[in-house]
C-alpha positions as CSV (number, residue, x, y, z in Angstrom):
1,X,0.0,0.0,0.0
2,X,1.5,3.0,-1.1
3,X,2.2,5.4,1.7
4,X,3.5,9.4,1.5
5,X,6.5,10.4,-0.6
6,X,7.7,11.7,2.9
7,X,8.3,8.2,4.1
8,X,11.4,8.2,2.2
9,X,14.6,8.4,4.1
10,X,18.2,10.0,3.8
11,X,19.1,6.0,2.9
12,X,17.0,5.5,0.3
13,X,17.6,8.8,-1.2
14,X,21.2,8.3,-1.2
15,X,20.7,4.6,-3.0
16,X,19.1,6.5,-5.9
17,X,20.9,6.8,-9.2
18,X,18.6,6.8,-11.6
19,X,14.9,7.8,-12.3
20,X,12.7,7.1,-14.5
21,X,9.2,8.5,-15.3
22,X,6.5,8.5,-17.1
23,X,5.1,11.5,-19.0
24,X,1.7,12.0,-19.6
25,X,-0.3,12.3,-16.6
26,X,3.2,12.1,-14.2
27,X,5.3,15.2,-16.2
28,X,2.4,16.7,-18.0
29,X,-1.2,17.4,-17.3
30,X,-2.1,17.8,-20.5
31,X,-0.6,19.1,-23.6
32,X,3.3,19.4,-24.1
33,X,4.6,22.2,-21.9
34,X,6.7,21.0,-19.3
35,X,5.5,23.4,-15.8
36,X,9.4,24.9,-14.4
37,X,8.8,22.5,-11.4
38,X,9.6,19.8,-13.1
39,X,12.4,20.9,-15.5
40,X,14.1,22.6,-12.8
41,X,13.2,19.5,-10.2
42,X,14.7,17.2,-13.2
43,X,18.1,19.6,-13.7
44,X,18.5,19.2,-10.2
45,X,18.9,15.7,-9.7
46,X,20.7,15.6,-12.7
47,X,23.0,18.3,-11.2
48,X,23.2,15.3,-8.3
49,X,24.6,12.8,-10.1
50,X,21.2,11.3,-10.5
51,X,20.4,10.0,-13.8
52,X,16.9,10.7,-15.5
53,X,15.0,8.7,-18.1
54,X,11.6,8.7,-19.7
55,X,9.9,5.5,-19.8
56,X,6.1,6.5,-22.0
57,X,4.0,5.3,-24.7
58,X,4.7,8.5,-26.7
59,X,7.1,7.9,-29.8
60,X,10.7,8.3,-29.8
61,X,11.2,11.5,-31.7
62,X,9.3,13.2,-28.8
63,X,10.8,11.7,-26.3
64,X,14.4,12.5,-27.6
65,X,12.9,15.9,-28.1
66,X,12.0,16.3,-24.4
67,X,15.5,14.6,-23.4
68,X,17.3,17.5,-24.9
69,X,15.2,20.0,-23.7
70,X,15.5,18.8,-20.1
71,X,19.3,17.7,-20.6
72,X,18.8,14.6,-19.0
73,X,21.4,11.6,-19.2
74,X,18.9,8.6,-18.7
75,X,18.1,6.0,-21.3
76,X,14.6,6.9,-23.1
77,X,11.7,3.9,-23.7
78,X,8.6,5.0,-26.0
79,X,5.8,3.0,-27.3
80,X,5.0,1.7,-23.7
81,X,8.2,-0.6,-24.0
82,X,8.5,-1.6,-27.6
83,X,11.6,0.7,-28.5
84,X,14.6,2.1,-26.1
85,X,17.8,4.2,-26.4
86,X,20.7,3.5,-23.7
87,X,20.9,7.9,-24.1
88,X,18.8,10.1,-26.0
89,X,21.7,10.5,-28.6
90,X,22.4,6.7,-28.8
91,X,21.1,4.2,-31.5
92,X,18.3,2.3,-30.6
93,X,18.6,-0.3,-28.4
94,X,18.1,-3.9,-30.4
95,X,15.0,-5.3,-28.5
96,X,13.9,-7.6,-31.5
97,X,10.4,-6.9,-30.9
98,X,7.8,-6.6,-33.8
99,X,5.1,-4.5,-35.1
100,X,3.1,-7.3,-37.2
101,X,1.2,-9.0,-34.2
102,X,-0.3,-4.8,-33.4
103,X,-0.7,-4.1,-37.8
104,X,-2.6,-7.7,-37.8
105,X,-4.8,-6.8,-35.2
106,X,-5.5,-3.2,-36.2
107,X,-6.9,-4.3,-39.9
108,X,-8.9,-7.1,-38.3
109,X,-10.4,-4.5,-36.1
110,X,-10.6,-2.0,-39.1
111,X,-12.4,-4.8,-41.0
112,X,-15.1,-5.4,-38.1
113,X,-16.0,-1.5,-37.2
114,X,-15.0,0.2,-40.5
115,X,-16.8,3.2,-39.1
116,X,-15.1,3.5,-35.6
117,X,-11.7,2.2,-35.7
118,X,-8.9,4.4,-37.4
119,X,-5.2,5.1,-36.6
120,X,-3.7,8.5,-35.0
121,X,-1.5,10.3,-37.5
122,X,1.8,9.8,-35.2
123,X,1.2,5.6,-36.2
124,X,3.8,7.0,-39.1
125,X,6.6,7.5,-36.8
126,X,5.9,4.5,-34.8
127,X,7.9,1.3,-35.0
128,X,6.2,-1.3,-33.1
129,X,3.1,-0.2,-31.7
130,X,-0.3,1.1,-33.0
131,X,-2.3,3.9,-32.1
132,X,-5.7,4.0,-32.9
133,X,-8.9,6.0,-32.1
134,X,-12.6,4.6,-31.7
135,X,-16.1,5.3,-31.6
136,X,-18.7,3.7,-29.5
137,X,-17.5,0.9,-29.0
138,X,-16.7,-0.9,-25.5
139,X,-13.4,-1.8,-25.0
140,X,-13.5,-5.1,-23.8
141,X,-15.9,-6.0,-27.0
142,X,-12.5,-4.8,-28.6
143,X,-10.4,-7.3,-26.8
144,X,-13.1,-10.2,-27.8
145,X,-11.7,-9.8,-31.4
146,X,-7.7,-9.2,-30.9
147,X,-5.4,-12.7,-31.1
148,X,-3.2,-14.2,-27.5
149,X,-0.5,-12.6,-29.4
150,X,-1.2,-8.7,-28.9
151,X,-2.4,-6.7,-26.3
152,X,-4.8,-3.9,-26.1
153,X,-3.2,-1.0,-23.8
154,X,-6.2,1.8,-22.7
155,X,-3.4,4.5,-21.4
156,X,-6.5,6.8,-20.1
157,X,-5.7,8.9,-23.0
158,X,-5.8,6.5,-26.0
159,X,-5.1,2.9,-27.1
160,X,-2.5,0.8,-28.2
161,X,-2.1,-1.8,-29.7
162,X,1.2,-3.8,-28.8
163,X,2.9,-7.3,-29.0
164,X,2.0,-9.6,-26.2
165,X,4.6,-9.4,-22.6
166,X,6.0,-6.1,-24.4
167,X,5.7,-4.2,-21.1
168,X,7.6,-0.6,-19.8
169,X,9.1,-2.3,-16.8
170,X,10.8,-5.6,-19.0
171,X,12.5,-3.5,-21.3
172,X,13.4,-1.2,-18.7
173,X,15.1,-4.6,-16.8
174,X,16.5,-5.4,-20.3
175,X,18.5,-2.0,-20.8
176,X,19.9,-2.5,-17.1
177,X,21.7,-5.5,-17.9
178,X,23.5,-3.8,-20.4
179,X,26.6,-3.4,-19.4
180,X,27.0,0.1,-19.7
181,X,24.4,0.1,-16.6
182,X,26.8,-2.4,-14.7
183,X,26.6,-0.6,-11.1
184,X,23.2,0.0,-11.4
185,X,20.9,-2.2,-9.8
186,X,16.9,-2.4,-9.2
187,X,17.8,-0.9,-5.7
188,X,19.2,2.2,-7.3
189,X,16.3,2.7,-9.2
190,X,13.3,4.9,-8.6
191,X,10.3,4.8,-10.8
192,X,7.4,7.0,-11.8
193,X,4.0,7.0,-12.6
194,X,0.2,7.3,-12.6
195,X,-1.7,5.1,-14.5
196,X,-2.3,1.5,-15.8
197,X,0.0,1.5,-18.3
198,X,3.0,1.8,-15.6
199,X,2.2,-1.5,-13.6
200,X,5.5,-3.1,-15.1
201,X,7.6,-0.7,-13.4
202,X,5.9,-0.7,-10.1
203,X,5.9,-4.7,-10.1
204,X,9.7,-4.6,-10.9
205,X,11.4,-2.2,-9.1
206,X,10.7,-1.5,-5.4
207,X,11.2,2.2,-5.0
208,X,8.1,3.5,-7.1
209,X,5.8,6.9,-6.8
210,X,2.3,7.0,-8.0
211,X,2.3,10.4,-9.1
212,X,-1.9,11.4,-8.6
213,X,-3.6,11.8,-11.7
214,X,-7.8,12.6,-10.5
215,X,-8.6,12.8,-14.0
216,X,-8.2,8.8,-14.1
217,X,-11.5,6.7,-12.1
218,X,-10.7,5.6,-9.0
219,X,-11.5,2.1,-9.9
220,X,-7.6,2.5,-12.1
221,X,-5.8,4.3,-8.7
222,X,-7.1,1.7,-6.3
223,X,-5.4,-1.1,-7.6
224,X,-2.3,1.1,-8.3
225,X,-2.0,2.3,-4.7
226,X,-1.5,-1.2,-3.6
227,X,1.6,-2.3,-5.5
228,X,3.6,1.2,-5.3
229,X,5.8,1.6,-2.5
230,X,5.1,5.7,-2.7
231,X,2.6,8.2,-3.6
232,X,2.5,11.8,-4.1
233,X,0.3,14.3,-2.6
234,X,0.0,16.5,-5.3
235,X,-1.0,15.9,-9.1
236,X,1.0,15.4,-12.5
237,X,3.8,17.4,-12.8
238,X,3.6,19.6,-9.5
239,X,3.3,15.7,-7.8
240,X,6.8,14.6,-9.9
241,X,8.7,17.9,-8.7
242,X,7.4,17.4,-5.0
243,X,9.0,13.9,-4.5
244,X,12.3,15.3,-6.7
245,X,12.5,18.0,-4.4
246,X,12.1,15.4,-1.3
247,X,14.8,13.4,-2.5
248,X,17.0,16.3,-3.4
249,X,16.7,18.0,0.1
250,X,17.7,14.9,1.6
251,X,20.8,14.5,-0.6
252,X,21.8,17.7,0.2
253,X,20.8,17.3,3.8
254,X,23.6,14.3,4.0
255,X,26.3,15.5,2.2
């Protein structure tokens, strides 16, 4: 059960060396202006020697977009896990994942509702996953027509489709056992987020923040608030800067 970002000692604090968030609904409210609490929060514990990452089912150009104006150091993972950079100005990490489970999918569903399904614009600068819109129709009738082999993400903001066990907190895991992440460990990892979507990373790594997001039902938060170890008391991106700030007072505290 999640208790307050406060609970969070000088020990823990000092363990951390990298963090990794989510962006939509954690950084952002809505929209894509970053509030200065979080880019000066984020410069901060970079200034640290704490690595930051963004781990989000956005696409990679924006991500890397967002990387350089926030000058962070962490690796970046877009499409909810289906493609990762080590750095934002590295070549993509070889994850061997594929797109064709999520394009079968789409045009079976396209063939069923050919009046409510169709694909966002962005799809185009997506490798692996598919974004799509629809009309009217429940979600779960949705899943009643999708193979074992894909996955049908609702991110409380759109869907995706995806390849089956591609999840944010697995590739994250993956990138960490790449050597160039050798004295980094699951116990020098914090995590961030507020929805569904993030329940990899909250199952994998121990020191995770649910970042509150009211604009999701509470029937999505509940469950949430069980498996994180933190949770902020404010929302999106004022929620982020208010746990970075925690940890940053307490590494300066110690020092």
């Amino acid at each position: 059960m999640a208790e307050s970002y406060k609970k969070l000692s000088t020990d823990e604090a000092r363990r951390i060396k990298l963090v990794m968030t989510d962006v939509d609904g954690t950084l952002l409210e809505d929209g894509d202006e970053l509030i200065p609490e979080v880019t000066q929060s984020i410069q901060r514990l970079e200034s640290l020697g704490i690595a930051v990452g963004l781990v989000s089912g956005r696409h990679m150009p924006e991500l890397e977009g967002m990387a350089t104006v926030l000058g962070i150091s962490g690796p970046l993972i877009a499409e909810n896990g289906g493609l990762a950079k080590l750095t934002a100005n590295s070549d993509l990490f070889p994850l061997g994942y594929s797109r064709e489970p999520a394009q079968r999918a789409f045009e079976k569903l396209q063939r069923l509702f050919p009046d409510s399904i169709r694909g966002r614009q962005d799809n185009e600068q997506r490798h692996i996953d598919i974004v799509l819109h629809y009309d009217s129709i429940p979600i779960d009738t949705l899943r009643t027509h999708i193979n074992d082999d894909v996955e049908l993400l609702d991110s409380g903001y759109i869907l995706h489709l995806i390849q089956k066990d591609i999840t944010k907190g697995t590739t994250l895991q993956r990138l960490l056992d790449d050597v160039i992440f050798s004295d980094i460990t699951k116990d020098n990892v914090m995590v961030a987020g507020d929805a569904p979507t993030d329940d990899s990373l909250f199952k994998l790594f121990p020191a995770s923040v649910l970042v509150q997001n009211p604009n999701l039902p509470q029937n999505w938060r509940a469950p949430l608030k069980q498996m994180t170890r933190y949770e902020s008391d404010l929302s999106f991106g004022q929620g982020f800067a208010q746990v970075a700030r925690h940890i940053i007072d307490l590494r300066e505290n110690a020092s």
